[in-house]
Each structure stands twice: as C-alpha cells, then as structure tokens.
C-alpha positions in Angstrom: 76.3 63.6 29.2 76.9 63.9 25.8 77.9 61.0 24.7 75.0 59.1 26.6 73.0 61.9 24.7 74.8 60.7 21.2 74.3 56.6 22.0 70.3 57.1 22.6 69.8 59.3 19.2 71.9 56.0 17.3 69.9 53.9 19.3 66.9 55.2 18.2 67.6 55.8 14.8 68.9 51.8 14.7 65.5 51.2 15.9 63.2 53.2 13.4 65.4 51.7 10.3 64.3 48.3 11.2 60.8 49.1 11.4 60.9 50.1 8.2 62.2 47.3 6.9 59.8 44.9 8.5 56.9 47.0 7.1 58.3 46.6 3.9 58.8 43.0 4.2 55.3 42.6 5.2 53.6 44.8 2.6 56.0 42.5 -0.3 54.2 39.3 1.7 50.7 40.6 1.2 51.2 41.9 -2.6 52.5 38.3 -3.1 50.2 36.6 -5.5 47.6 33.9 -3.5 47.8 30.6 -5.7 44.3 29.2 -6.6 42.7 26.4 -8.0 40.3 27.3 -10.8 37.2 25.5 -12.9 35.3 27.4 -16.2 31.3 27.8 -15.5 29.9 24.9 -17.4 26.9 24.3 -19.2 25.4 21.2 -18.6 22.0 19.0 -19.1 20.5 18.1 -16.7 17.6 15.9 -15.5 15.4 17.5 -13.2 13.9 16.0 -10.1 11.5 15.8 -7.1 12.7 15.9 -3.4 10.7 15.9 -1.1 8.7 14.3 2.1 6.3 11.6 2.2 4.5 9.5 4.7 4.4 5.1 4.4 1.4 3.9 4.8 -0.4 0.5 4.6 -1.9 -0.7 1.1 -4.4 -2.6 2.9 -5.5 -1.6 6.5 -8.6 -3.5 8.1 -10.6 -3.4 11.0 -12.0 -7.2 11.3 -15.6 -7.3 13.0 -17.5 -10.2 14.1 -20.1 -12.1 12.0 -21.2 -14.4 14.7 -22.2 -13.5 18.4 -21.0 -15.2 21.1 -18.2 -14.9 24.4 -14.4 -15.1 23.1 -13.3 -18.5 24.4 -9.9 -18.3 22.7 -6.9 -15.4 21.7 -5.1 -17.2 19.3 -3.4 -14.0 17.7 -2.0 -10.7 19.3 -0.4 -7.4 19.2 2.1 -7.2 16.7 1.8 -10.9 15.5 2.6 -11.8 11.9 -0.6 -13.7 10.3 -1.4 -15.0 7.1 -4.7 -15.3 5.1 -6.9 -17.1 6.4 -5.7 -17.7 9.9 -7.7 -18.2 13.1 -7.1 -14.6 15.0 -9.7 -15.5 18.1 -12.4 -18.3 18.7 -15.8 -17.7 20.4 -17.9 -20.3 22.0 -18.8 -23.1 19.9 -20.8 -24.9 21.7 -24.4 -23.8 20.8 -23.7 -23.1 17.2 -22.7 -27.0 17.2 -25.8 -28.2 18.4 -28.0 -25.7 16.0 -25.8 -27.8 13.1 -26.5 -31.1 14.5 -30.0 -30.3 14.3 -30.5 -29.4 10.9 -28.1 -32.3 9.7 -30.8 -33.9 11.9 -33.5 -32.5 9.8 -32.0 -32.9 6.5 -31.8 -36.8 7.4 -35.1 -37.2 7.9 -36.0 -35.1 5.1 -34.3 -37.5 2.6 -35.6 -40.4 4.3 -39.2 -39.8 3.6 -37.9 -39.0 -0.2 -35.9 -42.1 0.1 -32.5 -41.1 -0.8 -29.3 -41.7 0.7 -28.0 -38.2 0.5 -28.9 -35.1 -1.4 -26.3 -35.9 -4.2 -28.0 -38.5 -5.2 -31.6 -37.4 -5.5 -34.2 -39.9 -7.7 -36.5 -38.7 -10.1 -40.1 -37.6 -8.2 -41.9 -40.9 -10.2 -39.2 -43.2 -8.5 -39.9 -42.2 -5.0 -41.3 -44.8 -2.9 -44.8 -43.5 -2.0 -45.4 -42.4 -5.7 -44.3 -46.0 -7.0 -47.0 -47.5 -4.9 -49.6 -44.9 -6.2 -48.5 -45.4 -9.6 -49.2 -49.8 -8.9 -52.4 -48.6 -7.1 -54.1 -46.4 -10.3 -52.4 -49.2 -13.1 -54.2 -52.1 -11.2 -57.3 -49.8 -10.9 -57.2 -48.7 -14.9 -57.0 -52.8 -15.3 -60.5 -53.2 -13.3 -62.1 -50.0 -14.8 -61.2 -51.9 -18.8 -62.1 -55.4 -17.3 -65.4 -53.6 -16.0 -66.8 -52.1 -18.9 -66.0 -55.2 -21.1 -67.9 -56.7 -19.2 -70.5 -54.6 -18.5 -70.7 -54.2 -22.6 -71.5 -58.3 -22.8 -74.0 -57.3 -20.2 -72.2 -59.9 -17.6 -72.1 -57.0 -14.8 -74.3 -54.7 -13.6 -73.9 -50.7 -14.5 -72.9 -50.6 -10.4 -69.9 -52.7 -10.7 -69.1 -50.6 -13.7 -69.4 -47.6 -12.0 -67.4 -48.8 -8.9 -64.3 -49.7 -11.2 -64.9 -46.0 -12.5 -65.0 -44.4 -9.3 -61.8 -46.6 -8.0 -59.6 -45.5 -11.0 -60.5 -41.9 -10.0 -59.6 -41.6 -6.6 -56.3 -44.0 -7.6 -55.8 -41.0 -10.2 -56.2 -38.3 -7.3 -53.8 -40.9 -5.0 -51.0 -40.6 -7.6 -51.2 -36.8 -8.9 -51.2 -36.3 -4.6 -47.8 -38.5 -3.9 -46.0 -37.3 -7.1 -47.2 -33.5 -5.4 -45.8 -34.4 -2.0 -42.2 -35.9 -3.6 -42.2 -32.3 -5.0 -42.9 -31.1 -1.4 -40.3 -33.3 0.1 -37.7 -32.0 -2.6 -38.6 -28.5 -1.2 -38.1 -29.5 2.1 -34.4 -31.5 1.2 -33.7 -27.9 -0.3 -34.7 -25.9 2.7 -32.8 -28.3 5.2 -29.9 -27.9 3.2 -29.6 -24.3 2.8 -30.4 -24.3 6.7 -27.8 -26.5 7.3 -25.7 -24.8 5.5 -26.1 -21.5 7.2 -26.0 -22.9 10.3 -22.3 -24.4 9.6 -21.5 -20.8 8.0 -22.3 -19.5 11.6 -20.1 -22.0 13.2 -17.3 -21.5 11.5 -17.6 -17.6 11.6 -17.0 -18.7 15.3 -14.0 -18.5 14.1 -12.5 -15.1 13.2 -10.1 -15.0 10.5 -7.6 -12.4 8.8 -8.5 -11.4 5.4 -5.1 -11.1 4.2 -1.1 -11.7 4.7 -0.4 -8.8 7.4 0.2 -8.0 11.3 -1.9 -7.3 14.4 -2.0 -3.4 14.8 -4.7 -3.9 17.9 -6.1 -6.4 19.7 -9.5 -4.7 20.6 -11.4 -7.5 22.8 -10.6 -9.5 25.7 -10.9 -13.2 27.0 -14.1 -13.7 28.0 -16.0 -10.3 26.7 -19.3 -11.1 25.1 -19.2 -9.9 21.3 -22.2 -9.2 19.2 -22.2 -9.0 15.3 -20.4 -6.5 14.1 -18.3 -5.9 16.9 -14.7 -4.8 15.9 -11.8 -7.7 17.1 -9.0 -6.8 15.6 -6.9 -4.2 13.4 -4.8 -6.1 10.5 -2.3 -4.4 8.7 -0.7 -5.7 5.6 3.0 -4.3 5.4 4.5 -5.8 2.0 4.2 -3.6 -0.1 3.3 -0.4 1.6 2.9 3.1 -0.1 4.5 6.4 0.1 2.3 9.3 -0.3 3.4 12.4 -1.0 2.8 15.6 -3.3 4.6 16.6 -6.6 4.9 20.3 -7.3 3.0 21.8 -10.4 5.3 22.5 -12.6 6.7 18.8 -12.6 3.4 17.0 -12.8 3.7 16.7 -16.6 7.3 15.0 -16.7 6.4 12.3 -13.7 4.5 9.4 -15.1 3.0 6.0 -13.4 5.1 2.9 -13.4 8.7 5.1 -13.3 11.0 4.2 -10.2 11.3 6.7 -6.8 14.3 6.6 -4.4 13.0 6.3 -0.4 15.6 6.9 2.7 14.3 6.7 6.1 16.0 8.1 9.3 16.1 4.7 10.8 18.1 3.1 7.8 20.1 6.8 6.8 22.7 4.6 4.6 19.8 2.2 2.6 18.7 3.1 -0.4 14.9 2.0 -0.9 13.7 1.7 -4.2 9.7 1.6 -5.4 7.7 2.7 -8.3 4.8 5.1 -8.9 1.6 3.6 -8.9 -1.4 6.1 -8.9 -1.4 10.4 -9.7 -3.8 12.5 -8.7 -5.9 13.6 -11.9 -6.8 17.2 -10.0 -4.2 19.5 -8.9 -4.7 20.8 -4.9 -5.4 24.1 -4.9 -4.1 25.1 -1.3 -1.0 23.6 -2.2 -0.4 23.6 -6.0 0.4 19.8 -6.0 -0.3 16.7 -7.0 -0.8 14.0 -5.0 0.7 10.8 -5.9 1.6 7.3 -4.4 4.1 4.9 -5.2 4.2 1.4 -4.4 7.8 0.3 -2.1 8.7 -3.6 -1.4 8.9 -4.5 2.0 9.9 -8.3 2.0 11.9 -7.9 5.4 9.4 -5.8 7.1 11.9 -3.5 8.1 10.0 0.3 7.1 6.8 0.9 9.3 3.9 2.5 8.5 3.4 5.7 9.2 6.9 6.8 9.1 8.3 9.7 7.6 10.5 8.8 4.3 12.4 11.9 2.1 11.6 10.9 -1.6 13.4 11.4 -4.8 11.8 11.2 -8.2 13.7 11.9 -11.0 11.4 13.1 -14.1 11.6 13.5 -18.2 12.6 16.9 -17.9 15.8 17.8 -19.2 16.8 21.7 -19.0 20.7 23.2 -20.5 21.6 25.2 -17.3 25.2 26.7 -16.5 27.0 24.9 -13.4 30.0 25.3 -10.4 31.1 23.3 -8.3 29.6 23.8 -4.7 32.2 24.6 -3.2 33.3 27.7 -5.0 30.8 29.2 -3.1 30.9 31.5 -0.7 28.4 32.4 1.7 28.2 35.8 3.8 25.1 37.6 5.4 22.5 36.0 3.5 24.4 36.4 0.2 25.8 33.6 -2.3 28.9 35.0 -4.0 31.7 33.2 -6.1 35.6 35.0 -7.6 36.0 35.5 -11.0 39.8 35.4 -11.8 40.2 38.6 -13.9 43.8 38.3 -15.0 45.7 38.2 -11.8 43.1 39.5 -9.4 39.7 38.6 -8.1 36.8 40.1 -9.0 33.7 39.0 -6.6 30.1 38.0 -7.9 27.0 37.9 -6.3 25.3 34.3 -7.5 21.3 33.6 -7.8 21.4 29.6 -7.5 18.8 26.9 -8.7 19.0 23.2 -7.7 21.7 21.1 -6.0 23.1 18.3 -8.5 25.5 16.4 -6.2 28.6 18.1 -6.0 27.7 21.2 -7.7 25.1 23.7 -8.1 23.1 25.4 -10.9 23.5 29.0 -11.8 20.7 30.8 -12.0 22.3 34.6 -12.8 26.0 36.0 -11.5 28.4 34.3 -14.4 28.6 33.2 -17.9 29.5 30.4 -19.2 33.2 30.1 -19.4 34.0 32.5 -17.2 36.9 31.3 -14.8 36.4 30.9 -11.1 38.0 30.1 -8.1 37.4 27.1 -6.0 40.5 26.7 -3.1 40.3 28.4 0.0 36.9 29.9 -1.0 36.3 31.2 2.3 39.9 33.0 2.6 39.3 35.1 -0.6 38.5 38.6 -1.0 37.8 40.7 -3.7 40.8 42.2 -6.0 43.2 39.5 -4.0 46.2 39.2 -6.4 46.3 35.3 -7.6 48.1 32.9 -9.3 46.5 29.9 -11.0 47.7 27.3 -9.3 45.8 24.3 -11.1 43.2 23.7 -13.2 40.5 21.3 -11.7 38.7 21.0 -14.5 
C-alpha cells in the first residue's frame, strides 16, 4: 500500500509540472509580438464629386395625331419598329381625297383656259388676254370712226347723227374694254383660288399619309386596321433614342463647381462592366426646396441603341472642387457595432481609434476626425487586431 501510495503522489506531481510548463509556453506565444503591415495618414487633394441616381429618358417623345380623317387602310409601321424622318407609319383611305384633287386640278384647268394660259407659271399680262385683245381692236377701230366722224361732220359732209353715233360707239367700246381687262383680273383671282384649293386638297391627300417627325422607334401603336380616325386622333407614340438624357439632381453644396458642357460617367445594371460617357447639357437655375438640389440633365450617345429609356442609371460627376483632406487606405478599417475604428502603432503596441469618415476615393477613404496626419497605422489582418496587441512592423506599404 505504500508504495502504490508513493507512485500516485510522483504521478501527480509529473503531471502538475507539465502543466505549468505548457502555460508558460502559451503565455510566451501570446506576448510574442504580431507582425504588421503599416501606411502614414496622408494628406491628399482631392477632386470632389457627385454620385448618385438618375433616370434615361427620351430627348424627344411624340404622340403623332391625325391631320386628315378617314378609315386606316394600311399599318405600315409597328411596335418597337425603328423609323426615320419622314416615313410612312400608316395609310388611310385615299380614295376620296384623290377625286376632291382631280377636281380642283379640274377647276384650275378651266380657270386658265378662259385666261388663256397654258399653266399658272406662265401667266400673260391682263392686256394680252384673249378677250381683252379683242376689246382693245373693238374701241381702236371705234376711236378711228369717232375721228373720221367729226372730220367730217366739221366739212359739214355728215349729219350731227352720224357724228353722234360714232360718239356713242367709242363709248360703249370704252366700257367693252375697261369690262374685259376687269374680268382678266377676275379670272387671275379665280387661277389664284383654284390653286390654293388645289393645293390644299393635295395637302389633305398626302396627310393620308401619316408620317414620323423624327429618326426614333414605335413606343405604341394606338389604332387598328380598319378603325375610322378623325382629326386629331392620336396614331402612334415615337420615341427618339439617340441621344437620350439622364436626369437627375445635384446636391446644394456642389451646384457651384458643376458647370454645362463638362463630361458625366453612366453605368447601368444591364451593362455593370460599360462605362457610358455624356455631357451636361442644361442646370436648373432654382434650387428645389423639398430636396435641396438641383436638377440637371445631361446629354448620353446612344448610337447602338443599347440603354432604354426609362431605366435607372447611377451617375458620376466629377466637379471643380478641390479640398486638402487627410486619407487611409480602406482597408485599415475596422468595423464593429456601428463604429469605424483604425490602430495606431504606438511603439510596439496598438493603440485603437474611433474614425469619423467622409467620401470613398477608390481604394481609400477620407478622414474626417480620429488621426493626424502622419500618424502610423495598421493595415494587415485589420479584423484580427485588438487594442494594446504587441506588434512588430513587418513592412511598410507605403
């Protein structure tokens, strides 16, 4: 009995010795000094700029209405169907409107006939139209009798009758003339009205014809085949997509340092890894006072048709601003329950900071309040650091 007594007391001495030693072996691990990589808070310019959300939208965006009345007899354009200026988008019945032009060319025909000209382009003076020619030969030949009258009459060779006959002649050829040299005049007004009737009425036949004002795309087709349209009934919506415009607002304090005609970065979600670049055209004079911002639009190329309107693109607009602000890389941060916080080496421990950040500039971040400049932090295995860790630089990233 005692010496099983005697082997459990070694037995258990053995075993507290070697306890101790791992503890100790353990507690020289964790005072071991943590290498780190390291980077001085730097003060840097920067430019400052705009990020934010906008909406594309068409330039131009039109609602085309009819300017003649009649049934739709052809659809010669549809939804989503690329157009250009001045193309045929539906016909209506023609028919009708064809005859009302044949009658007026009709009229206009006869109109120039009774002035005696070929066509209206080529008009003769009122004294060379055929009816007042023949007046004009009918009072000459009756002024000759009226003078071979009253030479006469003064050698007393003809009675005062004959005298006054030849008088009487030359008046009513007089009237005859001043009448036909009114109705050429009258005839002129009539080649003018048939004219501008004619005219009209071949306006009205060819606004049988609805056509799209502009380069663009069917957004709706809003009439069927057959369906009886009046004037001003609404056809079809064209949209012009190239360019289209991005409106969005700029916050008040960077209105003054955005100007017209400078360039904006556009991404959309259906083309994440394309850059799209345009250029501010207009700026809101007045400032929105629900918001505090500005609206503004800029102008974005769209040769391929590839952005839609009324998609949603994320903007960036750089501005003339330029502000000295103190900077870290972002990832020296580290981030716990709601709090921003970086570590300061302090010798060979770490001291932690609470940060207030500004802006994201790529891959670092501006520094509101926390550091100064120079000050050495850590930026290695941010997340695995603790404050008054022992550490060893390891490298300097700067």
């Amino acid at each position: 009995m005692p010496s099983r007594l005697l082997t459990l007391v070694l037995a258990s001495a053995c075993a507290a010795a070697c306890s101790k030693s791992e503890t100790a072996q353990a507690r020289g691990r964790d005072d071991a000094p943590k290498p780190v990589k390291v980077e001085r808070v730097r003060e840097e310019a920067v430019h400052r700029s705009v990020d934010i959300v906008g909406t594309l939208s068409a330039v131009d965006e039109v609602t085309v209405s009819s300017e003649a009345e009649g049934r739709v007899s052809k659809l010669l354009a549809d939804l989503g169907d690329r157009v250009h200026a001045g193309q045929a988008l539906l016909e209506l019945d023609r028919e009708k409107l064809q005859y009302a032009v044949e009658q007026q060319r009709a009229a206009l025909a006869r109109a120039l006939a009774k002035f005696g000209a070929a066509d209206s382009q080529h008009l003769p003076p009122f004294e060379k139209t055929p009816d007042v020619q023949r007046a004009q030969a009918e009072l000459v030949q009756a002024k000759q009798g009226f003078e071979r009258a009253d030479q006469l009459h003064r050698r007393q060779l003809v009675p005062k009758q004959t005298l006054d006959d030849a008088q009487a002649t030359l008046q009513a050829k007089q009237a005859g003339y001043d009448a036909s040299l009114q109705n050429a005049k009258n005839l002129r007004a009539d080649i003018d009205a048939s004219e501008a009737t004619l005219k009209l009425a071949e306006r009205q036949l060819r606004d049988a014809e609805i056509r799209a004002p502009f380069d663009g795309y069917i957004q709706k087709r809003l009439v069927s085949l057959g369906e009886y349209v009046k004037v001003q009934t609404p056809v079809m919506s064209v949209v012009r997509v190239n360019p289209l415009k991005v409106t969005a607002e700029i916050p008040e304090r960077m209105a003054p340092w955005i100007k017209t005609g400078q360039s904006v970065e556009l991404h959309v979600d259906a083309y994440p890894d394309k850059t799209i670049t345009g250029k501010v055209s207009r700026i809101s004079p007045a400032v929105n006072t629900a918001t505090r911002a500005f609206s503004f639009e800029a102008l974005v190329p769209n040769d391929d048709a590839l952005l839609k309107p009324g998609t949603f693109a994320r903007v960036h607009v750089a501005s003339g601003k330029i502000d000295q602000v103190l900077t870290l890389s972002y990832s020296a941060l580290q981030y716990r329950y709601g709090v921003n916080r970086v570590f300061v080496v302090n010798g060979d421990r770490l001291n932690a900071r609470e940060l207030k950040i500004g802006e994201r500039l790529g891959d670092r971040i501006e520094i509101v309040g926390g550091v100064k400049a120079g000050e050495t932090i850590a930026v290695s295995d941010v997340e695995k650091l603790v404050d008054g860790a022992k550490v060893s630089v390891k490298q300097n990233a700067e």
